[in-house]
N, C-alpha and C positions, 0 to 999 in steps of 0.2 A: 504494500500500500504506500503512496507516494503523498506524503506532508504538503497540505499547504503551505505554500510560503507567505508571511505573514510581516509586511514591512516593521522596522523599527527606529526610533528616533535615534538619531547621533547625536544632533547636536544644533541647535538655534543660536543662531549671531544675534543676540541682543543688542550689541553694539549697531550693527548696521543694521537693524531693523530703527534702532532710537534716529537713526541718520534722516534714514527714510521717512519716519515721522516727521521732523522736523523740516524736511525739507518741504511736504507736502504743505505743513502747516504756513511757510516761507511764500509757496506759491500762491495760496492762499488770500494772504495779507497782500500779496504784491496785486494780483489780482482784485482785491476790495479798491484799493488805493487806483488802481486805471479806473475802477468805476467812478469812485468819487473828483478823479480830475477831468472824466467826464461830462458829469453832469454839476459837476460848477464850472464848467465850461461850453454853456449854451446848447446841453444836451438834454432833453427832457425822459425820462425814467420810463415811460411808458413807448416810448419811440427806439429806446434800446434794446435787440437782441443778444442775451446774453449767449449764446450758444456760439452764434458767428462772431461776438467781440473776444469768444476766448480763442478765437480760431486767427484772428486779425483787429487788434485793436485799433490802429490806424484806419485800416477800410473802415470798419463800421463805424466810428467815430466819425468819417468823414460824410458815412450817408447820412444819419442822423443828423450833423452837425447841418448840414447841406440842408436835409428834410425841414428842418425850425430855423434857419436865417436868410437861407437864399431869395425870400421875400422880404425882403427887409431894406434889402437898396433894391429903387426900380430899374436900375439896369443890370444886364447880367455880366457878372464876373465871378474870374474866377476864382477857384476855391481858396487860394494863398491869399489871394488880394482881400477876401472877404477874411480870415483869419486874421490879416495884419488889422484889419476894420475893428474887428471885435479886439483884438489885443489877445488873441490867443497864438501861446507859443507849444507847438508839439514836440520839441525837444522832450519836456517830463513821460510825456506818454510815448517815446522811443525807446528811451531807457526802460521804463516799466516793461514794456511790449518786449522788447531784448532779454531781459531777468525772467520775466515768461516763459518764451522758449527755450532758454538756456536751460531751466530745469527742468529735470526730466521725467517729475512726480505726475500725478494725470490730476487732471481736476474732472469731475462731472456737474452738469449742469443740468439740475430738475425741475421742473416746473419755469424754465427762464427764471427763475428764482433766487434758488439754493446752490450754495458753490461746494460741494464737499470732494474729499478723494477718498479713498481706500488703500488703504495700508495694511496688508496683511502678514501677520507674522506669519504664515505657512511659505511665503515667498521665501521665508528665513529658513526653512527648518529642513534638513539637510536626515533623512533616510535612508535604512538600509536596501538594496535593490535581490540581493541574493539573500542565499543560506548561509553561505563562506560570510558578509556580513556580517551575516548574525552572530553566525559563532564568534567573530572578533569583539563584537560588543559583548557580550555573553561573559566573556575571558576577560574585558576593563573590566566589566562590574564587579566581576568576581574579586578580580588581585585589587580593584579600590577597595571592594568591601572588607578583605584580609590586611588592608593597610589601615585602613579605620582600627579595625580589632586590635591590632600591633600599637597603634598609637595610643591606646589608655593606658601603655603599661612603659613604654618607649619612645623618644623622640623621631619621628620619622623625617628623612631628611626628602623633598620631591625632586631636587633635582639629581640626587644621588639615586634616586628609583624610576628616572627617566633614563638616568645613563644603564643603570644595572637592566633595564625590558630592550635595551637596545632602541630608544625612543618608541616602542610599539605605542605606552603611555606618555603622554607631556605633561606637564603643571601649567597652568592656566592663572598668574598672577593676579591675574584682573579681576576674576570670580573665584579663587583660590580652590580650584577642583581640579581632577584629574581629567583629563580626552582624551579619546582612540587618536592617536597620529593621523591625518587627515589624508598623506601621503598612500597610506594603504587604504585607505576608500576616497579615492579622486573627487574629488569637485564635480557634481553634478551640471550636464551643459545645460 
């Protein structure tokens, strides 16, 4: 009879998952801020699409902008001319617009409303794909868990128990725990 094979956790990047958060949150706020130099800049809120400003804040800015002022002088000019008219300079909203695309967090847009993103720590969380796996994890938990035991009665040293597995296990300074070397279970593409 032949085992299912049954994934197992290795190991989640907290760290770059906190990244990812932040940046989302980044995107965010950079994105509130093009709205609000939007519409204090002779955009009216109900004439903005938030879907196509996250896609092009200059374009839509510019139809908008165009949609509420271009009647305003009775002759027609053009779009720069009528910006110089109002006193609006879109230098702020290139930059915003640029910090935008540069990051690379997603924003969704609900109801033309709601700005949120998703961040998922499962994007973090790093599995076993085989048996051979398993067994490797199986075998950390084991010698961590026999090092735990050894440690109420003895000082254990991690880095002298990284050298002695032949790095199979690392010590992990930062969360001050043991991991499977990552080397014998590759980086998931």
């Amino acid at each position: 009879m032949i085992e299912k094979f049954t994934p197992k956790k290795i190991e989640v990047s907290h760290v770059a998952y906190n990244i990812a958060i932040k940046e989302a949150e980044a995107k965010i706020e950079n994105f509130k801020a093009a709205l609000n130099f939007a519409y204090n800049n002779h955009v009216k809120e109900p004439d903005l699409n938030e879907t196509a400003f996250n896609e092009s804040f200059t374009q839509e800015f510019k139809r908008c902008f165009l949609k509420e002022n271009s009647k305003k002088v009775q002759l027609e000019i053009p779009y720069e001319k009528l910006l110089d008219l109002l006193s609006v300079n879109l230098d702020t909203l290139k930059e915003l617009e640029y910090k935008h695309h540069e990051n690379t967090a997603k924003i969704e847009i609900v109801n033309n409303e709601t700005v949120a993103t998703k961040v998922s720590i499962e994007d973090f969380t790093v599995y076993t794909r085989n048996e051979s796996e398993n067994k490797r994890l199986a075998a950390k938990e084991n010698l961590v868990k026999a090092l735990a035991e050894v440690s109420e009665f003895q000082k254990v040293y991690p880095m002298t128990i990284t050298q002695g597995t032949s790095n199979f296990i690392l010590y992990d300074q930062r969360s001050n725990e043991y991991i499977l070397n990552r080397t014998l279970i590759p980086k998931h593409i």
